[in-house]
NUPA-317286 format. One line per 3 residues: number of its first residue (from 1); their letters; for each residue y, z negated, x negated of N, C-alpha, C. Coordinates in steps of 0.02 Angstrom, whole numbers, plus 50000, padded with zeros to 5 digits. Layout:
BEGIN
NUM	A	Y Z X Y Z X Y Z X ~ ...
// end
This chain:
BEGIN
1	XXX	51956 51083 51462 52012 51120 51435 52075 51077 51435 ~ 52108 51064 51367 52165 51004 51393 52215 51067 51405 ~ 52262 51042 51452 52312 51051 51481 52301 51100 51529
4	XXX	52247 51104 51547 52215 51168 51598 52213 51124 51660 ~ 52217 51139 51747 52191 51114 51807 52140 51149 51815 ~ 52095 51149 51838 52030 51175 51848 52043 51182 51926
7	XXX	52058 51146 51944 52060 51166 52016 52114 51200 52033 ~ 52177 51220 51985 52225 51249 52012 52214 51328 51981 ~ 52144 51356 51949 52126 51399 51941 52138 51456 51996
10	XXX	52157 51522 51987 52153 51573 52028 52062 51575 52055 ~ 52036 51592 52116 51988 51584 52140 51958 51661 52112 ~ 51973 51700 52093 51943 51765 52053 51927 51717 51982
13	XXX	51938 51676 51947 51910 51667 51884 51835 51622 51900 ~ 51847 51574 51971 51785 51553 51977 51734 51599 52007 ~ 51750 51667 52032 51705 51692 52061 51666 51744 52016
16	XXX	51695 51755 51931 51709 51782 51907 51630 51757 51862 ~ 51664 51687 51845 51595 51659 51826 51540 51654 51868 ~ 51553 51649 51935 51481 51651 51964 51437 51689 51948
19	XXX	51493 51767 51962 51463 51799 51941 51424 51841 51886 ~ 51426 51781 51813 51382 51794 51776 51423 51826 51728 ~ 51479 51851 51730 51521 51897 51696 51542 51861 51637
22	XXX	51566 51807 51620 51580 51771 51554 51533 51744 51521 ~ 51462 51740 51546 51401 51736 51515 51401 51809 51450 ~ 51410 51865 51512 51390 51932 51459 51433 51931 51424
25	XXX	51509 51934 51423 51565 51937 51360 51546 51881 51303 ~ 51534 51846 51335 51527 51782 51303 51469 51797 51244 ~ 51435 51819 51269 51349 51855 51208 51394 51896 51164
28	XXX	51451 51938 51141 51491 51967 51098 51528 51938 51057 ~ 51534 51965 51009 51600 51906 50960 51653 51944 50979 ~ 51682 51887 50987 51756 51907 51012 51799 51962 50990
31	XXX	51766 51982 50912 51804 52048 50868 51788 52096 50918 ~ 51729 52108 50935 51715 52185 50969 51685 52176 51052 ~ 51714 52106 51069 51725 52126 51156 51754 52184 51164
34	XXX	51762 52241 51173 51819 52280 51201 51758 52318 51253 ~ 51792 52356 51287 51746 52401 51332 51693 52436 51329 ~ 51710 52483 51269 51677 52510 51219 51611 52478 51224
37	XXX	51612 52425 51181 51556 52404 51150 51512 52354 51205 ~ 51585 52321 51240 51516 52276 51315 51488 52348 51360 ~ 51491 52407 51354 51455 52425 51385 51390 52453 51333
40	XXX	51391 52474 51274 51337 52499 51228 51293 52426 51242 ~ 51338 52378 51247 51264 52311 51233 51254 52298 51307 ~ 51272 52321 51361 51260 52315 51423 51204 52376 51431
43	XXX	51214 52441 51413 51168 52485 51408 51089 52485 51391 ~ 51099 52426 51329 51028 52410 51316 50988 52331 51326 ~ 51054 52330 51372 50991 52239 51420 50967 52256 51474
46	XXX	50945 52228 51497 50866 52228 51570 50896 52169 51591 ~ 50868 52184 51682 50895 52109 51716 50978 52115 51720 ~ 51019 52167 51723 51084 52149 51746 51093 52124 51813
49	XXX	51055 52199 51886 51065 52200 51916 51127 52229 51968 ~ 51133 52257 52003 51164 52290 52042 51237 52241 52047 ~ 51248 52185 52080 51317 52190 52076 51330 52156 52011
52	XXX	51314 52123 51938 51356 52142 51891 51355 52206 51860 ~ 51327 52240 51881 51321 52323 51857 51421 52329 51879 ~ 51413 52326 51957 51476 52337 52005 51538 52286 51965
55	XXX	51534 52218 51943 51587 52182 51914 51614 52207 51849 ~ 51538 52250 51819 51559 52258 51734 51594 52318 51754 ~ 51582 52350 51808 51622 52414 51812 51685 52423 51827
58	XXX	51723 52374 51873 51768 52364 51910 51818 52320 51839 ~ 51801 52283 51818 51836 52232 51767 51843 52251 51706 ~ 51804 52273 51683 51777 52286 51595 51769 52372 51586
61	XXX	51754 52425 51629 51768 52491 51622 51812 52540 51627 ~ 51841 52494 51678 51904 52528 51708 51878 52558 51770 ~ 51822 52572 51814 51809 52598 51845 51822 52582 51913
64	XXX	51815 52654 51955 51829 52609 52048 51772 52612 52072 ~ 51782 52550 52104 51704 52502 52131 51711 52492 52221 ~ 51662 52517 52262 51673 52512 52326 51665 52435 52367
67	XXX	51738 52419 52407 51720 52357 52422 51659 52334 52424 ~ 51622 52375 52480 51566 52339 52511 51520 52308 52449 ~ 51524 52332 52391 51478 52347 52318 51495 52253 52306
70	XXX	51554 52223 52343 51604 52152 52287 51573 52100 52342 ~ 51541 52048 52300 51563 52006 52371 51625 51977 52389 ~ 51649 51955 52447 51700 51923 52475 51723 51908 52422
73	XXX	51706 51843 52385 51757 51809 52343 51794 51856 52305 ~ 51757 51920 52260 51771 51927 52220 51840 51979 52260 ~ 51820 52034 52305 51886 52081 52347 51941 52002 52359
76	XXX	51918 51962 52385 51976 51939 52426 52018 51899 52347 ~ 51980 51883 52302 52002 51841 52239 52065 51901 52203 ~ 52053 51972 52227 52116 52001 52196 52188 52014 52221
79	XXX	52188 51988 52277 52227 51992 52311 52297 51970 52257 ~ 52314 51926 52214 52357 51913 52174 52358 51982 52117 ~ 52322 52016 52113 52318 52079 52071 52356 52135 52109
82	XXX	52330 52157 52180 52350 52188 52208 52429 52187 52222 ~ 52436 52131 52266 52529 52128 52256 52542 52142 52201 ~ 52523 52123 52136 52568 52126 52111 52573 52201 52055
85	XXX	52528 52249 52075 52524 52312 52067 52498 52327 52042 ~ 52440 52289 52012 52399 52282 51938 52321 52317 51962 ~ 52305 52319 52028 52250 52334 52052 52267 52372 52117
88	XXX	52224 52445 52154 52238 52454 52189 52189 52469 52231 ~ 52194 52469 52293 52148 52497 52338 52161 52580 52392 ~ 52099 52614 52385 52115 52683 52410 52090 52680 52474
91	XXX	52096 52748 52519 52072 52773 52595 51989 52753 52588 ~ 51966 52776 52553 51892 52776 52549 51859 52676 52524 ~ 51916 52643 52516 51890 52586 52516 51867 52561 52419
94	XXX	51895 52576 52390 51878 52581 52313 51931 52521 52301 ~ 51902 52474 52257 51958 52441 52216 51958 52468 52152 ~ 52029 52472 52110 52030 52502 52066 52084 52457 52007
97	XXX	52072 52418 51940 52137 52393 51907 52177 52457 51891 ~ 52215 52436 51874 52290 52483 51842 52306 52494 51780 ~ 52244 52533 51746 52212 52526 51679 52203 52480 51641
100	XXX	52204 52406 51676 52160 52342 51642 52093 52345 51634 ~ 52097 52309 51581 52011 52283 51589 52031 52186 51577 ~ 51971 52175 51573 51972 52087 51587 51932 52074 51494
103	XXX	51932 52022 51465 51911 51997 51431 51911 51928 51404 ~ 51879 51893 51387 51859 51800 51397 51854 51801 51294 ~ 51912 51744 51298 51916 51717 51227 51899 51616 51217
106	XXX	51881 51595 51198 51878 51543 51199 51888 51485 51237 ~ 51845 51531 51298 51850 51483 51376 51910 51540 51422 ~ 51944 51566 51404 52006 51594 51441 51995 51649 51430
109	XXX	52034 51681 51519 52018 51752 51543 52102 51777 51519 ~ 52092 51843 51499 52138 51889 51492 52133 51960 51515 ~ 52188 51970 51561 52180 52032 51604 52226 52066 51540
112	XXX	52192 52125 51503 52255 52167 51465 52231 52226 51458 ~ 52288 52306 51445 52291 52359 51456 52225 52386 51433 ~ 52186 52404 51465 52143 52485 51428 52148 52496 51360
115	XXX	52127 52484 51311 52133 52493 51234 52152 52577 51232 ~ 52226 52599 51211 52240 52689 51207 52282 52648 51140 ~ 52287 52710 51110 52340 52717 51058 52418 52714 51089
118	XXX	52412 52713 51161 52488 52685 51158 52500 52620 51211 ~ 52447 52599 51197 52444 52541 51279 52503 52490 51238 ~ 52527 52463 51310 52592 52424 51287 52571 52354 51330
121	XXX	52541 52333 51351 52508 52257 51363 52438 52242 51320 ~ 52467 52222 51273 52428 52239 51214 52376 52167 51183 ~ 52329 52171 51174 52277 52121 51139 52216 52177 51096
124	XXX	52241 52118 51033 52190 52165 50982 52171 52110 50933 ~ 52131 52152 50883 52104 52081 50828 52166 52039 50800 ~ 52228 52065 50775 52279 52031 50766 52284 51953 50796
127	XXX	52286 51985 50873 52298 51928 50913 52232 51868 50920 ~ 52183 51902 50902 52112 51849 50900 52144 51840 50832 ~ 52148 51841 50773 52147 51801 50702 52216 51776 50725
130	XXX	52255 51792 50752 52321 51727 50750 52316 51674 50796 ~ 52263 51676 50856 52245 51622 50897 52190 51558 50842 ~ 52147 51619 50820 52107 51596 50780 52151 51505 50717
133	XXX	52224 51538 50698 52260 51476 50670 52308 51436 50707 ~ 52311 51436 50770 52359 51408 50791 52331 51339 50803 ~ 52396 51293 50806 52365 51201 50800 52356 51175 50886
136	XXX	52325 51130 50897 52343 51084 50934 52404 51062 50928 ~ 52426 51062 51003 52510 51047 50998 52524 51013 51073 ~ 52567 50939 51054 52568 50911 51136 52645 50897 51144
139	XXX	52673 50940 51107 52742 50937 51104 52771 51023 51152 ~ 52806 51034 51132 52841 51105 51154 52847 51175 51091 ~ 52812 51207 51134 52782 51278 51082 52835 51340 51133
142	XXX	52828 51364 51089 52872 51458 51078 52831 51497 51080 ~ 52802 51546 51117 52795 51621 51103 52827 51693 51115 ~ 52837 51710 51053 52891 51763 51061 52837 51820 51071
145	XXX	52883 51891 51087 52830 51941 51086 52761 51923 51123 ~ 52757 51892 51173 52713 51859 51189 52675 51894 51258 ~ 52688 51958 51278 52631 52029 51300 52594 51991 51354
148	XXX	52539 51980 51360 52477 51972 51407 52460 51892 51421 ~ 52502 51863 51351 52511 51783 51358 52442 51773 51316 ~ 52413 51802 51252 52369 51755 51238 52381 51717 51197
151	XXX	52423 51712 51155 52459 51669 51112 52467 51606 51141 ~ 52525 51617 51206 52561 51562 51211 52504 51517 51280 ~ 52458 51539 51296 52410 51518 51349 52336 51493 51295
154	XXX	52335 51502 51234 52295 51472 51197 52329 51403 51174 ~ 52392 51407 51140 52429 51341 51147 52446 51287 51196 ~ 52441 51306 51259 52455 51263 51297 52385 51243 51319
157	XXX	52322 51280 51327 52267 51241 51322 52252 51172 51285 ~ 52300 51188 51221 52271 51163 51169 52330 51089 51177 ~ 52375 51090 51240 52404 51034 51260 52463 51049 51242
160	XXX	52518 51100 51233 52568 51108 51228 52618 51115 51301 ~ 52665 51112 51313 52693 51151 51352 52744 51220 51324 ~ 52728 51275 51369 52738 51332 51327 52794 51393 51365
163	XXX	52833 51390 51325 52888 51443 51346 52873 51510 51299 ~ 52869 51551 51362 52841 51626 51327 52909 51677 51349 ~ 52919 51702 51288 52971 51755 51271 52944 51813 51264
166	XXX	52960 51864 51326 52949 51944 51326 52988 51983 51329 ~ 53018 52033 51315 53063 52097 51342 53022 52149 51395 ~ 52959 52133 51396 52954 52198 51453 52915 52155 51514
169	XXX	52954 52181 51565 52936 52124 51634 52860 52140 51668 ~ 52847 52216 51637 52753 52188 51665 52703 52156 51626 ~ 52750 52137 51547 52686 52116 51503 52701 52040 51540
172	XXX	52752 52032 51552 52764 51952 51599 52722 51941 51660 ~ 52729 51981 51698 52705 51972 51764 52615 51974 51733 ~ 52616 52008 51711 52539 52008 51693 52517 51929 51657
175	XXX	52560 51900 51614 52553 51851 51577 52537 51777 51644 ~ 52606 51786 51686 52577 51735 51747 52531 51722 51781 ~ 52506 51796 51765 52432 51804 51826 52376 51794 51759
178	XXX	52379 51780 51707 52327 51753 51646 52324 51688 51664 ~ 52398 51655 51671 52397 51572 51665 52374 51559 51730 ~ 52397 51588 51785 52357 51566 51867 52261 51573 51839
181	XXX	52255 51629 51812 52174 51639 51798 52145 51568 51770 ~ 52198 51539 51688 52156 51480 51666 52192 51423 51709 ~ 52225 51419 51770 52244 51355 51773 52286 51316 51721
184	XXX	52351 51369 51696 52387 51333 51669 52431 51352 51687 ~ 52473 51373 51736 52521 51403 51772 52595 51328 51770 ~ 52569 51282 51768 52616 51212 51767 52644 51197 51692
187	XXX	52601 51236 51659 52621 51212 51564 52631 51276 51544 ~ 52652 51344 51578 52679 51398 51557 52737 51424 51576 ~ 52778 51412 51547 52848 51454 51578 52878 51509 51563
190	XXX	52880 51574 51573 52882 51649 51580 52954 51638 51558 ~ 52987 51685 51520 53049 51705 51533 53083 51772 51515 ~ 53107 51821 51539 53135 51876 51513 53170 51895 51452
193	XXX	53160 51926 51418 53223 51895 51344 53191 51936 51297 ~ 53249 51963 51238 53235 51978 51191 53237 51925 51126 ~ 53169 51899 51119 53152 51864 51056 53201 51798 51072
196	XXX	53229 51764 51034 53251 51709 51022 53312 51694 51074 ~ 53341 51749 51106 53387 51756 51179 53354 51709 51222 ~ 53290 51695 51247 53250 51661 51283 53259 51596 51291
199	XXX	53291 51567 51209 53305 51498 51203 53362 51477 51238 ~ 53361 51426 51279 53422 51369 51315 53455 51329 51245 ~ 53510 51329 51263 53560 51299 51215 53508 51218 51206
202	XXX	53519 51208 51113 53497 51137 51118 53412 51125 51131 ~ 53371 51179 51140 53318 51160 51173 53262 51189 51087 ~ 53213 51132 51072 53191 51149 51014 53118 51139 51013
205	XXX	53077 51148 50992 52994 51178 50983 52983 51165 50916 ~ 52882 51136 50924 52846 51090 50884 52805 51141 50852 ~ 52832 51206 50906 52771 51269 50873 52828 51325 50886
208	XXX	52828 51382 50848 52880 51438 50867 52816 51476 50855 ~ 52769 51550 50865 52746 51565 50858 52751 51657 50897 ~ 52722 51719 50827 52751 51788 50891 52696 51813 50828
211	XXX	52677 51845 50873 52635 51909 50865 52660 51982 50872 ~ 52692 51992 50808 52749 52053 50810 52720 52116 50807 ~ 52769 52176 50816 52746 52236 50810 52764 52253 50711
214	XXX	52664 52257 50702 52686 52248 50628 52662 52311 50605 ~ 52660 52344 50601 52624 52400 50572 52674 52432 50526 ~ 52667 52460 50451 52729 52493 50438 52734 52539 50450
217	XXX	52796 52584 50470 52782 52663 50518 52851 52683 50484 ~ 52840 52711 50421 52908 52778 50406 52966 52760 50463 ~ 53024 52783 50449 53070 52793 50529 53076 52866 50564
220	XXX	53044 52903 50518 53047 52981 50517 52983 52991 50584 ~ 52955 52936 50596 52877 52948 50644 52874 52898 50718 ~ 52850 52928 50754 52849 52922 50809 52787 52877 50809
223	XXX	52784 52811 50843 52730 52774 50834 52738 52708 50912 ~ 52690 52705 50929 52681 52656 50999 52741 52584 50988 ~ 52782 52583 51022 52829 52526 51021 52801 52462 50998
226	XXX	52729 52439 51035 52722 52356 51038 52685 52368 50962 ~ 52686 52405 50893 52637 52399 50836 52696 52423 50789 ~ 52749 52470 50815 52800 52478 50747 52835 52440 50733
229	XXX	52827 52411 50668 52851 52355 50625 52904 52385 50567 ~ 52942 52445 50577 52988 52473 50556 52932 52489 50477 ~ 52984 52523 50425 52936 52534 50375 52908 52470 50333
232	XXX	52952 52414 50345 52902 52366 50293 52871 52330 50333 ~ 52865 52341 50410 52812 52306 50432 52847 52252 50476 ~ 52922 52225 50467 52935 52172 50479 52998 52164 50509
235	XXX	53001 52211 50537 53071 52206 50561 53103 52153 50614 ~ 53035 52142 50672 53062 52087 50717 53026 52019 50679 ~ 52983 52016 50602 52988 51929 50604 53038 51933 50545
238	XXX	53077 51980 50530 53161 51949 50490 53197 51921 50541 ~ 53197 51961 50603 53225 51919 50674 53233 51852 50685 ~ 53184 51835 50682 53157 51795 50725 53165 51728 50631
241	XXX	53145 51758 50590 53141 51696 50531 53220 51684 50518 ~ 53253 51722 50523 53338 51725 50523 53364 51669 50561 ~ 53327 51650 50608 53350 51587 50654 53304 51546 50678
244	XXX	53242 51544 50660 53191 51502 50690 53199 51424 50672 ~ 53224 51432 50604 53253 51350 50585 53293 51330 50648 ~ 53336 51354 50665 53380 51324 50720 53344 51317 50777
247	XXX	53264 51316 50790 53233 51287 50836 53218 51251 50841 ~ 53180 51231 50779 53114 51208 50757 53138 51121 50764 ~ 53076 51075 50790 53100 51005 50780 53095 50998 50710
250	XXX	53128 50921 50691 53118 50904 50614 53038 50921 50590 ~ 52989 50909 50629 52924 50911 50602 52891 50983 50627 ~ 52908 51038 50652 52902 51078 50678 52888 51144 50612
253	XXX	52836 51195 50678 52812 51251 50624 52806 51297 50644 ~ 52827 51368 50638 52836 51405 50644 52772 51458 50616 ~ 52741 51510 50631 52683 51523 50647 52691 51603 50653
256	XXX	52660 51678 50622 52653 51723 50644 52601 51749 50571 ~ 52590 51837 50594 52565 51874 50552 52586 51921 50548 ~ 52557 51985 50481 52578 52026 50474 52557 52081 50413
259	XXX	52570 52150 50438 52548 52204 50378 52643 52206 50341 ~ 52628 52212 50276 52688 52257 50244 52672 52270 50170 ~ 52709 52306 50159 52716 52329 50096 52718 52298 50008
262	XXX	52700 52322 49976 52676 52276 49913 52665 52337 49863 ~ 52679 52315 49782 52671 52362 49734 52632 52337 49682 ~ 52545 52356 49675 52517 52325 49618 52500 52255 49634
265	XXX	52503 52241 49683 52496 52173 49709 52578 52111 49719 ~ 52594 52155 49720 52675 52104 49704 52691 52131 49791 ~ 52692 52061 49835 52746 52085 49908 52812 52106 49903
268	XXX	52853 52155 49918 52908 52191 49907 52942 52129 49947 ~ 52920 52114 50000 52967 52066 50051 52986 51993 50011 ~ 52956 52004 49951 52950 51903 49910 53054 51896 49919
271	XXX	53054 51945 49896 53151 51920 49885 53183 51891 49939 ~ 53190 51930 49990 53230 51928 50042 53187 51847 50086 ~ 53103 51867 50084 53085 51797 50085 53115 51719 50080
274	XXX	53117 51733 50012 53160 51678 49965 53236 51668 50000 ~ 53280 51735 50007 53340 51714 50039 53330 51665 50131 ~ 53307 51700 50146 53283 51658 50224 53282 51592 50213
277	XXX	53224 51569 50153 53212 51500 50157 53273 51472 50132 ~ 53309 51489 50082 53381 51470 50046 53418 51453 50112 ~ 53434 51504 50164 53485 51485 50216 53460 51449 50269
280	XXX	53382 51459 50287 53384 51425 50338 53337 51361 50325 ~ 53341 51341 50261 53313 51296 50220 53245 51261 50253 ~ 53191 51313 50209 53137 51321 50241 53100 51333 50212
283	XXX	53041 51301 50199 52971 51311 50149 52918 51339 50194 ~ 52919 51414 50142 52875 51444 50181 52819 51466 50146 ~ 52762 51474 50181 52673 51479 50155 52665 51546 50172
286	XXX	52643 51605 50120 52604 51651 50135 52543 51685 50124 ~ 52474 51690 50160 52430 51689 50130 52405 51772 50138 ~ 52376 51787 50087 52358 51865 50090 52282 51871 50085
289	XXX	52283 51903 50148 52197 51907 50151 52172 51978 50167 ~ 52212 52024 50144 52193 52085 50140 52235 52148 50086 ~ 52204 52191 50065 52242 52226 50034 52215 52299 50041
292	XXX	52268 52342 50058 52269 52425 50081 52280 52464 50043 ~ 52272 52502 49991 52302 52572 49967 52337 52593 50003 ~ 52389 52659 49983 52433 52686 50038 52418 52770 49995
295	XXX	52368 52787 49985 52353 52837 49964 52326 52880 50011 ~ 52359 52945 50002 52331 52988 50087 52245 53001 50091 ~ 52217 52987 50043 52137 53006 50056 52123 52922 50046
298	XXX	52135 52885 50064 52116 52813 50086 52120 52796 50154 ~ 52088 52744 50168 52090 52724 50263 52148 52703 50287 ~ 52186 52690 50266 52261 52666 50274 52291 52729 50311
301	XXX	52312 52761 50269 52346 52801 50288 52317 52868 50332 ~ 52253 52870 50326 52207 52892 50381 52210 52861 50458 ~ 52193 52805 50463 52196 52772 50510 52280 52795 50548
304	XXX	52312 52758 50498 52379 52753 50546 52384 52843 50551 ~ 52380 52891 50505 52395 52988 50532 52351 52980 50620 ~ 52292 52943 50617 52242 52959 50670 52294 52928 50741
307	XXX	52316 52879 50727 52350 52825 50778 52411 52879 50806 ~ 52450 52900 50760 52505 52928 50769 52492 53010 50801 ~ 52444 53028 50771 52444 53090 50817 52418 53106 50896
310	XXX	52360 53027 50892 52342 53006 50975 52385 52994 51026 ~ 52446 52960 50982 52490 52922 51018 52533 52981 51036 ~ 52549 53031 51000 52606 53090 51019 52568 53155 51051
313	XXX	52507 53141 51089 52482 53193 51111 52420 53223 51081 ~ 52429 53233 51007 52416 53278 50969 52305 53268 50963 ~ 52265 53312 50976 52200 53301 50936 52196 53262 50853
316	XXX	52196 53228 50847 52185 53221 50777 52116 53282 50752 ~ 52132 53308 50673 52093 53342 50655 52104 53326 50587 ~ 52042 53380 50542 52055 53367 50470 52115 53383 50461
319	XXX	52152 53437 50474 52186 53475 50448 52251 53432 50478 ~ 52278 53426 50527 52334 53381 50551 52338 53292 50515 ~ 52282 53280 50530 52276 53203 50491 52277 53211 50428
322	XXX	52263 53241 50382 52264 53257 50312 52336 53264 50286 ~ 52367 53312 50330 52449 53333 50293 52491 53267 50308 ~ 52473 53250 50369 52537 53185 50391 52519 53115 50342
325	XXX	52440 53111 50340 52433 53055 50281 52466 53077 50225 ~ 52471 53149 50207 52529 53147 50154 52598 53144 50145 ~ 52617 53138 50210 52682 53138 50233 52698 53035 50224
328	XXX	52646 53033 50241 52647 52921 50245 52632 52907 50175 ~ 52607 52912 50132 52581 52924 50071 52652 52922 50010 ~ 52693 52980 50058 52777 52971 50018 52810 52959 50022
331	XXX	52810 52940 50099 52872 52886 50125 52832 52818 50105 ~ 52801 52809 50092 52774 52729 50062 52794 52735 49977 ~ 52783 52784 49965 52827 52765 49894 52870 52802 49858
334	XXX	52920 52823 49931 52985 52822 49910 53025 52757 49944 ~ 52974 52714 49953 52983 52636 49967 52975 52589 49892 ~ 52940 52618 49851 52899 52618 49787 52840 52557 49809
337	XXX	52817 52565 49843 52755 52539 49885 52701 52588 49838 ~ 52633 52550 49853 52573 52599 49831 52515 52543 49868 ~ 52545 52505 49929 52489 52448 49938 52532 52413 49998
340	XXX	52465 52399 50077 52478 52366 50115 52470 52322 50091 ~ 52477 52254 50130 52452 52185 50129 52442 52157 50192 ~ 52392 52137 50224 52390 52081 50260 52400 52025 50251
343	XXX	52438 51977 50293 52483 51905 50271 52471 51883 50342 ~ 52465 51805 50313 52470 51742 50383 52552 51724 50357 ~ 52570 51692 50383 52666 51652 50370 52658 51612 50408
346	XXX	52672 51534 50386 52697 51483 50406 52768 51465 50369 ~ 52793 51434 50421 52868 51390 50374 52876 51330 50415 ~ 52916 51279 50381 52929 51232 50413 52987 51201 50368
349	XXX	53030 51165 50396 53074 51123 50376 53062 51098 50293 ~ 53103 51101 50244 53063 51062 50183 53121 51095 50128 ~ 53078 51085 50075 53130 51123 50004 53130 51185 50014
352	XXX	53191 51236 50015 53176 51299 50033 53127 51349 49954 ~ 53072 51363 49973 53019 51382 49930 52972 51452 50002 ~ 52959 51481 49926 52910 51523 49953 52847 51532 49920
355	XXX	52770 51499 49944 52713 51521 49914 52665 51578 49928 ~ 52658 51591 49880 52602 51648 49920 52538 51628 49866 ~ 52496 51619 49925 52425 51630 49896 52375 51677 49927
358	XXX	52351 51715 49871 52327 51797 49879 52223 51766 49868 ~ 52212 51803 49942 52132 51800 49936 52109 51881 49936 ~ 52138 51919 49930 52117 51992 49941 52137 52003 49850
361	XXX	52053 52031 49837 52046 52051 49755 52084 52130 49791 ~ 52063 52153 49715 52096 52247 49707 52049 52280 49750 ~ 52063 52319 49790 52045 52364 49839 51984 52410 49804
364	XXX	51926 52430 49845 51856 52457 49819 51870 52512 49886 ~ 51887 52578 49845 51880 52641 49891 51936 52625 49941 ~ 51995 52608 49925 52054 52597 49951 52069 52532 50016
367	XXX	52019 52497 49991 52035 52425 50047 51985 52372 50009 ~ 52033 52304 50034 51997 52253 50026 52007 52175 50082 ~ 51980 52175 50115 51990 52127 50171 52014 52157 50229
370	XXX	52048 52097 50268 52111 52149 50342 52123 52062 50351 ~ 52120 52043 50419 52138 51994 50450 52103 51940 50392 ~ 52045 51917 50363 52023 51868 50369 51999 51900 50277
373	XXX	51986 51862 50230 51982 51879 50156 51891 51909 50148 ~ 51885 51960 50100 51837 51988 50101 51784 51920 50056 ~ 51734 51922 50079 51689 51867 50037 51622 51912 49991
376	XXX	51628 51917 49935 51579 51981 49894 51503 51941 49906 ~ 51453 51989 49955 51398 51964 49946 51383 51938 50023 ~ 51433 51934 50079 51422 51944 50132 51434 51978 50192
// end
């Protein structure tokens, strides 16, 4: 692992592998590790055995597991969990996380929230397809919005040294105890801050990179903080593109993703685009590899009625999810929207220009692609 110590690893990640546990994640594609599904494919293997039965339960279910059930390494390896409130132990002797579960991406462990419609230490496919493009970097990298640290703890593997920008202090504390897990605790530096506040006067980065809250959400609707991306989706990377030039080294690149709004295939955001690069004179790349209807009997706007009524309490049903998709349906085009988009964005220093190149054809039964471009025939 470059820029990793192996020996300055937290002693729960080696005991972690002993115990066989990143073998089984590891048999999953990384899209559908989640709990969910390592236990349906744990359900139907032979040969687990009693204590990874006890590890998959304690790490990956959420469940409480009785010391005696752990060996040593693994009780005494949480001890950095426990302080720090993330794991607890009861009268009856149970260890229990603090609605974590654990999950292993490309060599590296990530402790992050319980997948709910409103979890706020957050890792999802987003964050696998934006790790999925990030460069080798042996210079100094940025992660904004940077939650559980997988962003900015995939870059510094990859030989960066990495300053991670959060506003909420347990997605931090949680993020330190990721980098103690891979042994990169020396090439990660935590800091409190809203977005670009984080930066020291004068101090500039080879990578700026954030994994924003992108989702577009009406303002009229109540929707999980770390995914509302205001209605066009984009509200904290106008933030953050508004000044990222003033980070960036001369050869430096700036890095995120994102859902927003589009009419007929045309991105609503192309204008204001264009102004960014004008002022902060900046050539920027956008690639579109998905495309959404915003029609209330399409998955779009299904999905997000389903999200929003989980998130506010509510059962989703036909009858509740049906009216509010019509409620998103008209606030999308009294946006004059009729179409998500999924987008990668790069920029970097150069002629201020904006490209977009579109891999998502016209939508079949109201979608076409998401993160990664649909390929007809596979």
């Amino acid at each position: 692992m470059e820029g990793a110590d192996a020996s300055a690893r937290l002693p729960l990640a080696l005991a972690l592998e002993e115990s066989g546990l990143d073998v089984i994640l590891d048999s999953l594609p990384a899209a559908v590790r989640n709990p969910h599904n390592v236990r349906l494919a744990c359900g139907q293997s032979e040969g687990l055995g009693a204590l990874a039965s006890s590890i998959l339960r304690l790490f990956v279910y959420g469940d409480s597991v009785a010391i005696s059930d752990l060996p040593s390494q693994i009780s005494e390896g949480l001890t950095p969990l426990v302080k720090s409130g993330f794991c607890t132990t009861n009268l009856d002797g149970r260890f229990q996380l603090s609605n974590l579960t654990v999950t292993r991406v490309q060599g590296l462990w990530y402790f992050y929230q319980f997948p709910t419609p409103e979890m706020t230490l957050y890792f999802g496919d987003d964050t696998l397809s934006l790790i999925n493009r990030l460069p080798s970097c042996v210079g100094a990298a940025l992660d904004l919005c940077s939650g559980p640290g997988a962003i900015g703890l995939t870059l510094a593997q990859r030989g960066a040294i990495v300053t991670a920008g959060e506003i909420n202090p347990i997605a931090l504390e949680l993020s330190t105890i990721n980098a103690a897990m891979n042994g990169l605790s020396e090439v990660y530096r935590p800091r409190l801050g809203n977005l670009l506040d984080v930066v020291e006067p004068n101090e500039l980065f080879d990578v700026v990179a954030w994994n924003p809250p992108l989702v577009p959400v009406p303002p009229n609707l109540s929707y999980p903080f770390v995914g509302d991306g205001g209605l066009d989706g984009m509200t904290v990377t106008w933030r953050v593109l508004s000044q990222v030039g003033d980070v960036l080294t001369d050869r430096g690149r700036a890095q995120t993703l994102g859902v927003t709004l589009a009419s007929d295939g045309r991105m609503l955001a192309l204008h204001k685009l264009e102004e960014v690069a004008r002022k902060q004179k900046l050539s920027i790349h956008v690639t579109v590899t998905g495309r959404w209807t915003t029609k209330a009997a399409h998955p779009w706007c299904q999905m997000l009625a389903r999200t929003i009524l989980g998130a506010n309490g509510e059962m989703p049903s036909s009858a509740n999810c049906s009216a509010l998709s019509e409620v998103l349906e008209s606030s999308y085009s009294d946006a004059k929207a009729n179409e998500v988009i999924y987008y990668y964005l790069r920029a970097c220093h150069g002629k201020p220009t904006v490209r977009i190149v579109d891999f998502a054809p016209m939508p079949v039964n109201g979608l076409s692609g998401g993160w990664y471009a649909p390929l007809e025939g596979v």
